[in-house]
C-alpha positions as CSV (number, residue, x, y, z in Angstrom):
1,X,-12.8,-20.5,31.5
2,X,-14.7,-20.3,34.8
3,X,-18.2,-21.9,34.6
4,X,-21.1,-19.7,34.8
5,X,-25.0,-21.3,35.0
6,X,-25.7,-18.8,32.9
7,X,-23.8,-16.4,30.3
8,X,-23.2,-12.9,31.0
9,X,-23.7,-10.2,28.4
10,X,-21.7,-7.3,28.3
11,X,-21.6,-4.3,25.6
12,X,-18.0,-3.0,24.4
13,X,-17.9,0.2,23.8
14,X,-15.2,-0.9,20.7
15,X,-15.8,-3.7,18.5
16,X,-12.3,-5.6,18.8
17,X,-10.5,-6.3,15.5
18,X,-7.2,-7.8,17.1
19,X,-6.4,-11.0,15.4
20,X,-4.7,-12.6,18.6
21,X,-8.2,-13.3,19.4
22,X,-10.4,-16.4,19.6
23,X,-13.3,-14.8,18.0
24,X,-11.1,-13.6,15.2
25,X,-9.7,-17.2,13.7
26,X,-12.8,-18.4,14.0
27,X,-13.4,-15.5,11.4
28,X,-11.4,-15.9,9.4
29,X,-11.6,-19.8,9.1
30,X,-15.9,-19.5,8.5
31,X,-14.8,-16.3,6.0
32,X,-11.9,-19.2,3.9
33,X,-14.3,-22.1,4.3
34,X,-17.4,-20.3,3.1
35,X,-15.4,-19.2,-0.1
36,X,-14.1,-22.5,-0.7
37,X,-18.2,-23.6,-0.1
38,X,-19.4,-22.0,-2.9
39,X,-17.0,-22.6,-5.1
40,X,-17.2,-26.5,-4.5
41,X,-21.5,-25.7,-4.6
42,X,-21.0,-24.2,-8.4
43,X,-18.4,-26.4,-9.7
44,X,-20.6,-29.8,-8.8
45,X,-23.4,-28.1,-10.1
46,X,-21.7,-27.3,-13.6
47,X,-19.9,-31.1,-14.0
48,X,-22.2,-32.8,-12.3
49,X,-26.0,-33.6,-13.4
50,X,-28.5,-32.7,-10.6
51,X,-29.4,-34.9,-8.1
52,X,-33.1,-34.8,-8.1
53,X,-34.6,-37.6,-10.5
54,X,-31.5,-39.8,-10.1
55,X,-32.1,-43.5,-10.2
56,X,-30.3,-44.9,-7.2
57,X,-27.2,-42.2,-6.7
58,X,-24.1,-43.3,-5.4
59,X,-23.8,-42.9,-1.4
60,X,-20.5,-41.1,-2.1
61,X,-22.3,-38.6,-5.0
62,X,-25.1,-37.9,-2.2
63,X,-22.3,-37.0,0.5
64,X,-20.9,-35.1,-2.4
65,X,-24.6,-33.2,-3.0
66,X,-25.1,-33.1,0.9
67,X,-22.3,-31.2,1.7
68,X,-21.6,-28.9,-1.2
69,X,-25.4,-27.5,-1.0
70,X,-25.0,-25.4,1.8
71,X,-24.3,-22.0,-0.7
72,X,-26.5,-20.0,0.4
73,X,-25.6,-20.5,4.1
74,X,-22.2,-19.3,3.0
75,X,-23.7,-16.0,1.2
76,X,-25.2,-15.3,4.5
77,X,-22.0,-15.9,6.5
78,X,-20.3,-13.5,4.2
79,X,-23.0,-11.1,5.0
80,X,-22.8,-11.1,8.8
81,X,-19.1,-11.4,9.1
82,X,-19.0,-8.8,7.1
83,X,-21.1,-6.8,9.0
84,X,-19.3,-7.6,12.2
85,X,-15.6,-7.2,10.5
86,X,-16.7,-3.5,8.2
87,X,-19.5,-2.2,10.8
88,X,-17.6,-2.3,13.4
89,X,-14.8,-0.9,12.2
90,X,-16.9,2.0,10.9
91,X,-18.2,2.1,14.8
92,X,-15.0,2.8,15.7
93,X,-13.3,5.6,14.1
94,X,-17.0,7.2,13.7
95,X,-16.2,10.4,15.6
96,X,-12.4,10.5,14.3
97,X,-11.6,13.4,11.6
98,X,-11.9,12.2,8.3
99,X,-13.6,9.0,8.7
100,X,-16.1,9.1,6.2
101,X,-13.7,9.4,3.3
102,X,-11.1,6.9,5.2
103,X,-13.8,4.1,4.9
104,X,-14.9,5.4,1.2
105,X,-11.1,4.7,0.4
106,X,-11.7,1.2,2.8
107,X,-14.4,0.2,0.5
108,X,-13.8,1.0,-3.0
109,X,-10.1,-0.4,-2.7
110,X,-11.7,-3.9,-1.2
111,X,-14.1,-4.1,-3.6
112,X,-12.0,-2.9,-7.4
113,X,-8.7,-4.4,-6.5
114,X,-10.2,-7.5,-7.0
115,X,-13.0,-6.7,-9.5
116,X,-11.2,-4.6,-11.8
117,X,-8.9,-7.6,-12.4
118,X,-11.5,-10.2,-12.1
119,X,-13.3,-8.9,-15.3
120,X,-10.4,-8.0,-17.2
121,X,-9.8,-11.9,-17.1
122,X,-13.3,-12.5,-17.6
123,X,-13.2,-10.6,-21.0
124,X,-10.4,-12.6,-21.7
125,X,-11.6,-15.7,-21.2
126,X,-14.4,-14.5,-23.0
127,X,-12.8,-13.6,-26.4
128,X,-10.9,-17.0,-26.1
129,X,-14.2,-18.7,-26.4
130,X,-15.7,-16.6,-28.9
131,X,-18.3,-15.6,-26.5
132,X,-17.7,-12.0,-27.1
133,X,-15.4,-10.2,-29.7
134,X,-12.9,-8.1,-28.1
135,X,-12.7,-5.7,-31.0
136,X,-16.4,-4.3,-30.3
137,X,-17.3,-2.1,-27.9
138,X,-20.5,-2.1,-26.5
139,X,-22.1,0.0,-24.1
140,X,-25.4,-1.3,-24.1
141,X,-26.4,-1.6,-20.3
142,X,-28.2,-5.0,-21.3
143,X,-25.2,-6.6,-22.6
144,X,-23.7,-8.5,-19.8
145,X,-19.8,-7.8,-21.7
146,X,-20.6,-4.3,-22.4
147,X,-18.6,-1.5,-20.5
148,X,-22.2,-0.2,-18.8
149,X,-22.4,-3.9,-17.5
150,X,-18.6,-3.6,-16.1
151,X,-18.9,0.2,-15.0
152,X,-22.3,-0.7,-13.3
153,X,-21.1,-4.1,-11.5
154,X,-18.4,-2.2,-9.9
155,X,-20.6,0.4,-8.5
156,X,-23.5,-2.6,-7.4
157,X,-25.9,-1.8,-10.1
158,X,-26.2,-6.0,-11.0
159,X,-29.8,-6.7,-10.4
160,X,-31.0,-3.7,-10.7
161,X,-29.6,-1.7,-14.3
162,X,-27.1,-4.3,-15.6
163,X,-26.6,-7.8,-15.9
164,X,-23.8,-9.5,-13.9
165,X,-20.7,-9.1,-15.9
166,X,-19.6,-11.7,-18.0
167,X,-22.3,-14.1,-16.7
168,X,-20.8,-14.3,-13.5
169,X,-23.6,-15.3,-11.4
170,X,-22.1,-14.8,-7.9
171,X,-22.0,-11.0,-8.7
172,X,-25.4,-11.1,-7.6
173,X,-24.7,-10.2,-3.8
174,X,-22.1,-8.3,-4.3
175,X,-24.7,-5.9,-5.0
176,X,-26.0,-6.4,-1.3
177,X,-22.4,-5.9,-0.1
178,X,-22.0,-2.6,-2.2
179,X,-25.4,-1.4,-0.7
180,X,-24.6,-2.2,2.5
181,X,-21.9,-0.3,2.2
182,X,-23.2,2.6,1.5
183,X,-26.6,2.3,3.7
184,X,-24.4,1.7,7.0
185,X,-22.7,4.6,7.4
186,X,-25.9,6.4,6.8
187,X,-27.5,5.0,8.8
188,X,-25.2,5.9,11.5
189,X,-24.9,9.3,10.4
190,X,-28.6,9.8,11.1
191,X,-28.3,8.9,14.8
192,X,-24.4,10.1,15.5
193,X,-23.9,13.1,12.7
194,X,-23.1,16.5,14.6
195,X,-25.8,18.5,13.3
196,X,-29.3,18.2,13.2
197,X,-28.7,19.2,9.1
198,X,-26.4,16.3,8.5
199,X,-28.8,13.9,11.0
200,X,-31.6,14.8,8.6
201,X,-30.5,14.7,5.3
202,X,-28.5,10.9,6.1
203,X,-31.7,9.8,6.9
204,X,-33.4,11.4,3.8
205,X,-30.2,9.7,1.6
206,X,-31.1,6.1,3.6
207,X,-34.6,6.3,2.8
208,X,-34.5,7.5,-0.5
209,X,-31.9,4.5,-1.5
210,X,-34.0,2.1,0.8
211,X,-37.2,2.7,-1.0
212,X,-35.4,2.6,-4.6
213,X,-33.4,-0.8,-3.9
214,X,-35.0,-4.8,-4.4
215,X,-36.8,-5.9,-1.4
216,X,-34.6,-8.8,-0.5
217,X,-31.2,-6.5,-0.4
218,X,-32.9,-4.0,2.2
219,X,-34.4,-7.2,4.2
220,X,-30.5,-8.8,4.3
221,X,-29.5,-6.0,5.4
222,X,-30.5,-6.7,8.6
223,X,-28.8,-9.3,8.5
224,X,-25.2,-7.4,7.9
225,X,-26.3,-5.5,11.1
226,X,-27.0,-8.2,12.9
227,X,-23.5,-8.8,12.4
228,X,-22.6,-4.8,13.5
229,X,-24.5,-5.4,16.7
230,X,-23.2,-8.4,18.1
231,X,-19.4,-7.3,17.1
232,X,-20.1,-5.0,20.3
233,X,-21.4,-7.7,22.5
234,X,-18.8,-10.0,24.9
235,X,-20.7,-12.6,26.0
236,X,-19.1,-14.9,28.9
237,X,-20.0,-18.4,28.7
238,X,-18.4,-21.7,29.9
239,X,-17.1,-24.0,27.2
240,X,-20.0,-26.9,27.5
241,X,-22.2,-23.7,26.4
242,X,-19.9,-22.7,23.7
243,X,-20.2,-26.1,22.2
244,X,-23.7,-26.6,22.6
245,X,-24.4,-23.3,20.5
246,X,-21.9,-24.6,18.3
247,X,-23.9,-27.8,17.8
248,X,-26.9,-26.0,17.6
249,X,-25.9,-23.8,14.7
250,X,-24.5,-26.6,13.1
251,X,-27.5,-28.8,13.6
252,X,-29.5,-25.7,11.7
253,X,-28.0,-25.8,9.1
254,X,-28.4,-29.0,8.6
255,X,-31.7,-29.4,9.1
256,X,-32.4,-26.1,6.5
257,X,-30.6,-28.0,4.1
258,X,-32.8,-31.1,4.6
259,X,-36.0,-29.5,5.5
260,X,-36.2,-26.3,3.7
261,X,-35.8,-24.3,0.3
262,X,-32.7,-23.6,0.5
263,X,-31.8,-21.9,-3.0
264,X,-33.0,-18.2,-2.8
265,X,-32.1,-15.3,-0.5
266,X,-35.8,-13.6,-0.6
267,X,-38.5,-12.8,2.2
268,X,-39.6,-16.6,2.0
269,X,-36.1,-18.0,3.2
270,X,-35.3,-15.3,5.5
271,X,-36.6,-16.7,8.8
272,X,-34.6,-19.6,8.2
273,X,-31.5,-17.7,7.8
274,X,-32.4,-15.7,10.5
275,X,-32.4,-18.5,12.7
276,X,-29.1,-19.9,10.9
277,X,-27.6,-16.7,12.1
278,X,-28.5,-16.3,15.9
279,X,-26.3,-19.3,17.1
280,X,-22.9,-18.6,14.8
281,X,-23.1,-14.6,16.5
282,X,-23.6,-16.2,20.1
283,X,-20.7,-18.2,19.5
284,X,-18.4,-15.4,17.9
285,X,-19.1,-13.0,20.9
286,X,-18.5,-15.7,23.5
287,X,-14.9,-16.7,21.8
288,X,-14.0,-12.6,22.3
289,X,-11.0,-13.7,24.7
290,X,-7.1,-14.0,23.9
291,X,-5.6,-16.6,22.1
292,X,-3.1,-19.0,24.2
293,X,-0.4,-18.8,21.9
294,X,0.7,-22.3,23.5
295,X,-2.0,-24.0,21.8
296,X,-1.0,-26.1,18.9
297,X,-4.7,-26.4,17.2
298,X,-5.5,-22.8,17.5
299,X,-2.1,-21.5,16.1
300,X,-2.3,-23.8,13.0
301,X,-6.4,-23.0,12.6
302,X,-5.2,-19.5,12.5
303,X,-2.4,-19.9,9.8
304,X,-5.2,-22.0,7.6
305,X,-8.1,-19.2,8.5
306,X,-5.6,-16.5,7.7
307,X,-4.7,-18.1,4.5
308,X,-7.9,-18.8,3.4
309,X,-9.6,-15.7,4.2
310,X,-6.6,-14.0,2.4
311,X,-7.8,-15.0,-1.2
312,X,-11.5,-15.9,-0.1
313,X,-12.8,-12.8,-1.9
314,X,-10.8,-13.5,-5.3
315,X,-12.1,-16.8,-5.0
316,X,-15.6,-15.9,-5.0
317,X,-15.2,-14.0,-8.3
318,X,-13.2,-15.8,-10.4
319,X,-14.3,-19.7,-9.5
320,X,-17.1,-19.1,-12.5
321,X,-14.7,-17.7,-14.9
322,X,-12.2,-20.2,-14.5
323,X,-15.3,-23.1,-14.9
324,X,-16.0,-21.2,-17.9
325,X,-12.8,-21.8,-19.2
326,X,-11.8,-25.5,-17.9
327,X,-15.7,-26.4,-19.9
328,X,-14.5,-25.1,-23.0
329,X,-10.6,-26.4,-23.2
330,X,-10.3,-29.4,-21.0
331,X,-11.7,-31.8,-22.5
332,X,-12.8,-34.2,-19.7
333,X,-15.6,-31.4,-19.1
334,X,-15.9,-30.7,-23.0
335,X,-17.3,-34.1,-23.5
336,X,-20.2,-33.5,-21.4
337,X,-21.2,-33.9,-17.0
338,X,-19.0,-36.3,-15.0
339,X,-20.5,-39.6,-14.3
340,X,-22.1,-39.6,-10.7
341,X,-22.0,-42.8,-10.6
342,X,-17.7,-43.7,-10.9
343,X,-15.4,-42.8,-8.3
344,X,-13.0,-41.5,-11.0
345,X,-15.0,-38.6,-11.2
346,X,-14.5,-38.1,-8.0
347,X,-11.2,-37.8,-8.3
348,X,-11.7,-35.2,-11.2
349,X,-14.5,-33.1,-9.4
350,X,-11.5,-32.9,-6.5
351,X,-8.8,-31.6,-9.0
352,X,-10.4,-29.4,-10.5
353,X,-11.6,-28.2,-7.1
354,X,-8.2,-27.8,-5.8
355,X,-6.9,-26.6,-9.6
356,X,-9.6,-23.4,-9.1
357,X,-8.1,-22.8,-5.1
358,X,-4.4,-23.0,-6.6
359,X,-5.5,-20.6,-9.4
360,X,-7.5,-17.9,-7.2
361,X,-4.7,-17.9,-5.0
362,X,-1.9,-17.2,-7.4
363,X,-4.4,-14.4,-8.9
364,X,-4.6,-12.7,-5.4
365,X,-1.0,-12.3,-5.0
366,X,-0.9,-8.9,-7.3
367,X,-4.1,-7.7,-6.3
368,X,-6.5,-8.7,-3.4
369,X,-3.1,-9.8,-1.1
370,X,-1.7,-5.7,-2.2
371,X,-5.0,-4.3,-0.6
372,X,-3.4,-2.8,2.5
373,X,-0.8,-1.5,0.8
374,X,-3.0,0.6,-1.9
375,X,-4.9,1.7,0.9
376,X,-2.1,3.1,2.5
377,X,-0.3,5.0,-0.7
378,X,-3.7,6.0,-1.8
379,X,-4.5,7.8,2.3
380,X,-0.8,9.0,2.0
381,X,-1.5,10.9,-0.9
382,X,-5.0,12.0,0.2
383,X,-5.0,12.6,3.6
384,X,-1.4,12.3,4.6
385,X,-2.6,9.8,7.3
386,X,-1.3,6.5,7.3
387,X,-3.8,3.3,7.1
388,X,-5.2,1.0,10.3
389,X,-2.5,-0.6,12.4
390,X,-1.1,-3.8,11.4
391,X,-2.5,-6.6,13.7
392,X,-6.5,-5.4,12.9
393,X,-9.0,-7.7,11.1
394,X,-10.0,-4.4,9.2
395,X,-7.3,-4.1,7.4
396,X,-8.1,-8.0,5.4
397,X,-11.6,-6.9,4.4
């Protein structure tokens, strides 16, 4: 890449989905790594005891604590990639026929292909630990196994009318996805609908859900659009510059995780992830140029990134239920937390680790990894359209 003194901004007037990009591996490596983040942040947290009040932890527990703590950094990642990957893919069939109920088919098939599933296995893992009896029905909305709680969690009502289902803590910003889902095209509606009708009354259906919603989901939500925006931005830099923001963003988040609360996504800790966010878009936009498919690195980061962002999603939602169950039959875990202090449990902490990535990734094979084939027998039947073009990020997300 030529050097420039300074980099050069340029709006698209598509957001690129092609995979055969730099931009996109890097996607879907942060989407594969952030999964695997969290569910190495959880699974220390339940086997291990916390780290604060600890007389004299072991250097290699403190590593352990160090770099499985950056959770929330990982929700947030989700968040804007998600922006970038959905919003702009929204952006771009906007003024094609049908695009509205194309992306409702998009969403809902992203989100229950996995859920559905998910707490089907939750339940059963429930009635196998006596948590719940699978025999009674319950529809009260504040029982977390009731069929309000698994009706509502599909449709993002966690935090706001239900519990999370089954306990399953994560669930928590999946509601912030579901929203953002629904407040995006909206939102877009209200600037780019045909009629001065339609303009108005997306904007009345934005507001209205805006105003009813937490404060902290509408506040993120900037966030997901930060993501939207910057999908349409090319920026050319030279490498040294792509590496220095690359540093930078790292350096962020290192210092948040030091520094700063680092445990809640609320108004308090949203400057600080504002400021985690910044470098990682700079970086995506300047990578938007094709991948040199002679390039050994790059062509095996994409086969990890592609396999990792392939079952990141069922990962996210069934690490907990699979904790719940290796806690109450392996006994290991049964016996109480692992010792922070012996390198065998080391050793444990990284089976089971690797145990839960094995597992999710079998469980995606008749679900999540079928996504773009629903979505295409499900637009068949609808529409009698056929689904995005193979070789688009889209079609993963």
């Amino acid at each position: 890449m030529s050097f420039t003194l300074l980099p050069q901004f340029k709006v698209l007037p598509r957001t690129n989905l092609s995979q055969d990009y730099n931009h996109s591996i890097l996607i879907a490596v942060l989407r594969g790594l952030a999964a695997v983040e969290v569910a190495a942040a959880h699974l220390r947290a339940q086997v291990f005891p916390g780290l604060k009040g600890m007389q004299d932890p072991a250097l290699w527990y403190q590593a352990l604590a160090f770099f499985t703590g950056f959770g929330h950094q990982a929700v947030v990642l989700f968040f804007l990639l998600s922006g970038w990957l959905v919003g702009g893919s929204f952006l771009n069939r906007l003024r094609e026929p049908l695009s509205i109920k194309h992306y409702a088919v998009d969403r809902v098939t992203r989100l229950w292909i996995v859920l559905i599933p998910a707490f089907v296995l939750s339940l059963i893992i429930a009635g196998m630990t006596n948590a719940v009896d699978l025999g009674a029905v319950s529809f009260a909305p504040g029982n977390e196994y009731s069929a309000m709680a698994f009706v509502g969690n599909l449709f993002g009502f966690q935090e706001t009318a239900v519990p999370r289902f089954a306990g399953n803590f994560p669930l928590w910003s999946l509601a912030n996805e579901t929203w953002y889902y629904v407040l995006f095209p909206l939102l877009a509606m209200s600037f780019c609908a045909k009629s001065t009708i339609s303009r108005i009354a997306a904007a009345a259906m934005c507001m209205l859900i805006g105003v009813s919603l937490p404060g902290p989901i509408i506040l993120y939500f900037s966030l997901w659009l930060l993501g939207a925006a910057f999908s349409r931005i090319q920026i050319t830099a030279s490498t040294a510059q792509q590496i220095g923001v690359a540093c930078l963003w790292v350096g962020m988040a290192g210092y948040f995780r030091v520094t700063a609360g680092n445990d809640m996504l609320d108004a308090h800790s949203y400057f600080q992830h504002l400021i985690f966010s910044l470098p990682i878009m700079l970086l995506l936009s300047s990578l938007q140029t094709k991948t040199d498919p002679k390039r050994t690195a790059l062509m095996r980061a994409k086969k990890v990134g592609d396999v990792l962002a392939g079952f990141s999603f069922t990962l996210y939602v069934i690490h907990i239920p699979l904790l719940v169950l290796l806690i109450n039959f392996w006994s290991p875990l049964r016996a109480g937390r692992l010792s922070p202090y012996e390198l065998s449990s080391l050793a444990t902490y990284g089976i089971i680790l690797a145990g839960i990535l094995v597992a999710a990734y079998v469980f995606h094979l008749p679900f999540e990894a079928q996504t773009h084939r629903v979505r295409k027998y499900l637009k068949r039947k609808l529409f009698s359209t056929p689904e995005t073009a193979p070789g688009q990020v889209e079609s993963a997300v």
